[in-house]
PLY file of the C-alpha trace (Angstrom):
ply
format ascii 1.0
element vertex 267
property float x
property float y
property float z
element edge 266
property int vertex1
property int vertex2
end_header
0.00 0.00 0.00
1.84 3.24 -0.94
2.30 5.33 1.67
0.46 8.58 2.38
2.85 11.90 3.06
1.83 15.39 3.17
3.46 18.12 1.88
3.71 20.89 4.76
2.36 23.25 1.61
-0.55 21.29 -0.09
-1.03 21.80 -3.61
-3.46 24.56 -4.42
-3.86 27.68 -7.01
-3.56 31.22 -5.64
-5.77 33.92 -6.63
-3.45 36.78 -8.06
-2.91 39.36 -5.71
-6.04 42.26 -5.59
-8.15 40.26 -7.97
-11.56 39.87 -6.61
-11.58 36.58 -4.40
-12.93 34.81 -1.75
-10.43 33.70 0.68
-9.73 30.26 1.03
-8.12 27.84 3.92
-5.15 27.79 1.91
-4.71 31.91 2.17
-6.12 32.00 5.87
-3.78 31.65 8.66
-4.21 28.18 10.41
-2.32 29.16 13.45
-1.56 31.76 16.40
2.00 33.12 14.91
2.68 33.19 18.40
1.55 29.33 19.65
2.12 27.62 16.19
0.81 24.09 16.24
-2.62 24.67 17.60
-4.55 21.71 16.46
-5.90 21.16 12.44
-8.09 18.21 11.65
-5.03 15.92 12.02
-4.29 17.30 15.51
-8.12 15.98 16.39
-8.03 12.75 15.32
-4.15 11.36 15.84
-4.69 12.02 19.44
-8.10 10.05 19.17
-6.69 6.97 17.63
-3.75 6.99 20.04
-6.05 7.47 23.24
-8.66 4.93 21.89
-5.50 2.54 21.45
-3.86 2.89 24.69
-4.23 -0.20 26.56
-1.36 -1.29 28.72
-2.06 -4.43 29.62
-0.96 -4.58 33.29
-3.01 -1.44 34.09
-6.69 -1.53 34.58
-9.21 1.31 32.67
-9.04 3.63 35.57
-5.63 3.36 36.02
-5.17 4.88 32.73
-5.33 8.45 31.86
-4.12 10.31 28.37
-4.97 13.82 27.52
-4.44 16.10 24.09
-3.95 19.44 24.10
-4.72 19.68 27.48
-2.28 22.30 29.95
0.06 20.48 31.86
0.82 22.39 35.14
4.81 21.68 35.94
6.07 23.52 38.19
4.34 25.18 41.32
7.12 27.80 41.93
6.22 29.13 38.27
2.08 28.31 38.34
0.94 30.14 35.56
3.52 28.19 33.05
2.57 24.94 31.06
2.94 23.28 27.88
0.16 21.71 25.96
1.48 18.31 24.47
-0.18 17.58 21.40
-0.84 13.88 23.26
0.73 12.45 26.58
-0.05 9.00 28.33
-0.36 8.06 32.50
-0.55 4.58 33.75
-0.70 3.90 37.57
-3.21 6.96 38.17
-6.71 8.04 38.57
-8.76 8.04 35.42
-10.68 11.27 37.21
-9.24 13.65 39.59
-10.86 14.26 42.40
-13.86 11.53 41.25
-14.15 14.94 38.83
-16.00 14.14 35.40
-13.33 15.95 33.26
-9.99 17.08 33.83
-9.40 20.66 32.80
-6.02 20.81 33.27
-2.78 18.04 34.32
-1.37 19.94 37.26
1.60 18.13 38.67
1.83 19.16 41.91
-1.98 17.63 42.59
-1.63 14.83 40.10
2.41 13.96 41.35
1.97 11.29 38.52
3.86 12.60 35.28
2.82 11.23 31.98
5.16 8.14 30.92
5.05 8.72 27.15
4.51 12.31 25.27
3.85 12.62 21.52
4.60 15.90 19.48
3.20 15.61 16.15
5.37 18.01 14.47
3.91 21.55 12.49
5.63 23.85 10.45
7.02 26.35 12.92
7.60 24.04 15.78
10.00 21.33 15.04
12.87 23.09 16.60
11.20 23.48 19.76
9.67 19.83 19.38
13.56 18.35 18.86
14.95 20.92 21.35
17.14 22.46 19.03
15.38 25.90 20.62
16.86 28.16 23.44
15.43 30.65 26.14
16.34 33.70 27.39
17.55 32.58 31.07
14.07 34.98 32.58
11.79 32.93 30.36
9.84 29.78 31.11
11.92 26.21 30.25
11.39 24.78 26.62
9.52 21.83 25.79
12.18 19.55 25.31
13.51 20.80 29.21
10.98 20.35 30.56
10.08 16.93 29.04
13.61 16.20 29.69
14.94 17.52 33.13
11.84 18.33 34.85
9.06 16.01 34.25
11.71 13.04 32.79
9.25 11.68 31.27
10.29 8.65 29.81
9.65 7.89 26.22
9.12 10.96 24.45
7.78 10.44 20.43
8.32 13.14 17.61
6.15 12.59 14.38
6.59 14.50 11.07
3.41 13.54 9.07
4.66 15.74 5.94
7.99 13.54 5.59
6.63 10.66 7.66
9.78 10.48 9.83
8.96 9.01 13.55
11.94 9.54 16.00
11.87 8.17 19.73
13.83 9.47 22.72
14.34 7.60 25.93
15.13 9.13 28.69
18.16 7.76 30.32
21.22 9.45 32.49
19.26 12.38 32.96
18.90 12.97 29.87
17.49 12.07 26.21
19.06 9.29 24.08
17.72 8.84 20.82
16.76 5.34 19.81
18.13 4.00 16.65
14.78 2.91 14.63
15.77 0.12 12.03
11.69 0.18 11.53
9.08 2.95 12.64
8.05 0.88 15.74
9.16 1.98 19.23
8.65 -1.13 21.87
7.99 0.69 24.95
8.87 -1.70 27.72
7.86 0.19 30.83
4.49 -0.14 29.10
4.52 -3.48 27.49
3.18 -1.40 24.67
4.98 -0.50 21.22
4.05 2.74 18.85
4.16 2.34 14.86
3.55 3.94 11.95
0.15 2.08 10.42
-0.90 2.93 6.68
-4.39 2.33 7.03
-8.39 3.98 7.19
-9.15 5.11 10.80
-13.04 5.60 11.03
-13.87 8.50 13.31
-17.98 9.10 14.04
-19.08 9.47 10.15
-15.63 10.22 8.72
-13.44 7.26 7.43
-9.84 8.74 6.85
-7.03 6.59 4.70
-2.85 7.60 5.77
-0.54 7.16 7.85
-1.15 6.86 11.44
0.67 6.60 14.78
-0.91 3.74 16.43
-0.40 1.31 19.49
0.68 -2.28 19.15
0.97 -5.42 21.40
3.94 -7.64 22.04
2.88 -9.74 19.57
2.85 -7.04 16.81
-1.01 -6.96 16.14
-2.58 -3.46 16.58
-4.90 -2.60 19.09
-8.28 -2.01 17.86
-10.43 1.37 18.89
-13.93 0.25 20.91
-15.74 0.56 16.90
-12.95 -1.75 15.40
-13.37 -4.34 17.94
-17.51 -4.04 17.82
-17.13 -4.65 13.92
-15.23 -7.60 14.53
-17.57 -9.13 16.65
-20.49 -8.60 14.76
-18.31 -9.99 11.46
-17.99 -13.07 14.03
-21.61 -13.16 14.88
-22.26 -13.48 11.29
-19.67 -16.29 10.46
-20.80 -18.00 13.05
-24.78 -17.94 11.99
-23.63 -18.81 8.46
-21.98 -21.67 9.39
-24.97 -22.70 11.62
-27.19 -22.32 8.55
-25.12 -24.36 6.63
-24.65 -26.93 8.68
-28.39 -27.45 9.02
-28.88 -27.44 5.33
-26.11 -30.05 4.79
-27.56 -32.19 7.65
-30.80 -31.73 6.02
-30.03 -32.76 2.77
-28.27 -35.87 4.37
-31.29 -36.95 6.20
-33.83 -36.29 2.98
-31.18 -38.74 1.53
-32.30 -41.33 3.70
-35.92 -40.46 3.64
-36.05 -38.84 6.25
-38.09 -35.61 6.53
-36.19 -33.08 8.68
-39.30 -31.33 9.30
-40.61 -34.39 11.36
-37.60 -34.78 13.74
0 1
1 2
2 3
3 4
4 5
5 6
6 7
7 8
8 9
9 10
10 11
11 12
12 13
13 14
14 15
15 16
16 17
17 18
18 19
19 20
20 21
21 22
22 23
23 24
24 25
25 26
26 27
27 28
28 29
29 30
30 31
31 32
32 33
33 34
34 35
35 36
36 37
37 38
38 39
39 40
40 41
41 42
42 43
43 44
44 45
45 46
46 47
47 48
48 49
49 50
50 51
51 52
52 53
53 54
54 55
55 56
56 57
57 58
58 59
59 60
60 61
61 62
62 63
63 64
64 65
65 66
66 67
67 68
68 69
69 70
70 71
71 72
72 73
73 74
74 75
75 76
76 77
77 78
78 79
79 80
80 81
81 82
82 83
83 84
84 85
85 86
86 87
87 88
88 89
89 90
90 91
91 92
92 93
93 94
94 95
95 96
96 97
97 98
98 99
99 100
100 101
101 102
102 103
103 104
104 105
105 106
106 107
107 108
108 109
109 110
110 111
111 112
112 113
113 114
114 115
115 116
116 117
117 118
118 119
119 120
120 121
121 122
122 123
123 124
124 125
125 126
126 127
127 128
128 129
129 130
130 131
131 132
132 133
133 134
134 135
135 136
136 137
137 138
138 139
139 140
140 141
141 142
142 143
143 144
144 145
145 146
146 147
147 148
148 149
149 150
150 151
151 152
152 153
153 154
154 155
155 156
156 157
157 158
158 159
159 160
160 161
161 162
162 163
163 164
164 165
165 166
166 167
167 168
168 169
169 170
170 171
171 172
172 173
173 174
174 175
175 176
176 177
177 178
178 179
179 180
180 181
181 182
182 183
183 184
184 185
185 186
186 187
187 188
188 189
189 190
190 191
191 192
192 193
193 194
194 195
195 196
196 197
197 198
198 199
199 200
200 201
201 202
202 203
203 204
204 205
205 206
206 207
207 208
208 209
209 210
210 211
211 212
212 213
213 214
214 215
215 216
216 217
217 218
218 219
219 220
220 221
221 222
222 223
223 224
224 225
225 226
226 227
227 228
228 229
229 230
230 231
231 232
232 233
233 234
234 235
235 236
236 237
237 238
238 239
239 240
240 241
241 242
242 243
243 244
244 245
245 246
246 247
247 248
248 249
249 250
250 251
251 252
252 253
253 254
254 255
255 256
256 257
257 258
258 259
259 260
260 261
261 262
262 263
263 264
264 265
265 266
């Protein structure tokens, strides 16, 4: 199946400039120039396939939390500063804080939990800050990558570049990040028992079915977990197998018996 890549600039005419024209997406900024990588259709449902993947196995539901552009709270000395990971995974914690509905934040210093695996899906504008190759003036707040990396150490931390299709992995080791060497784009995970992939495929999200690549979660035997839709197709595919062979297996016993003279109807 060819793969599917985007090009950061997708192919489109431009209106000459002053002619008479209706804007389109293409000439409208997506983006705050100040917080690029505020989510686009893709940043909706990536997260949604990774969280309704997310199933370590030695961790029941509620012990499993993952949040998408959702504030995470680091550091109470500095309470106003956060970043907003495009997705981020917790095992070993409350589903709910507080027996609270929804979370409206991740604040640290309540939660003491820090996510065990972040994902940055990579946007023009912010893969320098994604692959800390950014720096701060020392009065502002920490990068993403330092913060990732010496405060929260969070332990796997996943860059994807949908427009090239590159997936790099960091694990977080000495203190610090250490790239893992990816002979394939899987990343076995196995604090989690859990490995992330890149999956050509069609994810089907409420009336939308979309075909590319996606970052999705895998078991140790290689076979990708399946979303709560996925696994209610499957059954009902079963369901049906199952009553087709039942029917079939009645009409072959019934031929056998009208064979012998028997009428099926009378037994």
């Amino acid at each position: 199946m060819k793969t599917s890549i985007e090009s950061p600039k997708e192919s489109h005419t431009s209106s000459p400039p002053g002619a008479n024209f209706l804007p389109t997406m293409y000439d409208l900024p997506s983006e705050n120039p100040k917080e690029p990588g505020l989510p686009d259709e893709f940043h909706d449902f990536q997260p949604e396939l990774l969280r309704r993947t997310f199933k370590p196995p030695h961790y029941q539901p509620e012990q499993v939390f993952s949040g998408s552009d959702l504030n995470l709270y680091y550091d109470l000395a500095h309470s106003q500063w956060y970043k907003r990971p495009d997705w981020f995974g917790v095992v070993g914690e409350r589903s709910f804080y507080e027996s609270a509905k929804w979370r409206r934040s991740y604040v640290m210093w309540q939660e003491r939990v820090p996510p065990i695996v972040i994902v940055e899906l990579v946007s023009p504008g912010t893969e320098g800050e994604d692959l800390g190759k950014t720096t701060r003036q020392e009065e502002e707040a920490p990068t993403k990558w330092e913060v990732y990396e010496q405060i929260l150490q969070v332990p796997y931390y996943v860059v994807f570049n949908r427009y090239t299709g590159q997936l790099q992995a960091f694990f977080h080791d000495n203190h610090r990040y250490e790239e893992l060497p990816l002979t394939e784009p899987r990343i076995w995970m196995p604090k989690l028992e859990l490995g992330l992939g890149l999956w050509e495929g069609t994810y089907e999200t409420g009336l939308r079915k979309i075909e590319r690549l996606w970052l999705r979660w895998y078991d140790l035997e290689e076979n990708w977990l399946l979303t709560d839709t996925e696994i209610e197709r499957q059954r009902a595919e079963q369901e049906r197998l199952q009553a087709l062979w039942e029917r079939q297996r009645a009409e072959r016993l019934a031929a056998k018996l009208r064979e012998l003279n028997i009428d099926p109807d009378d037994i």
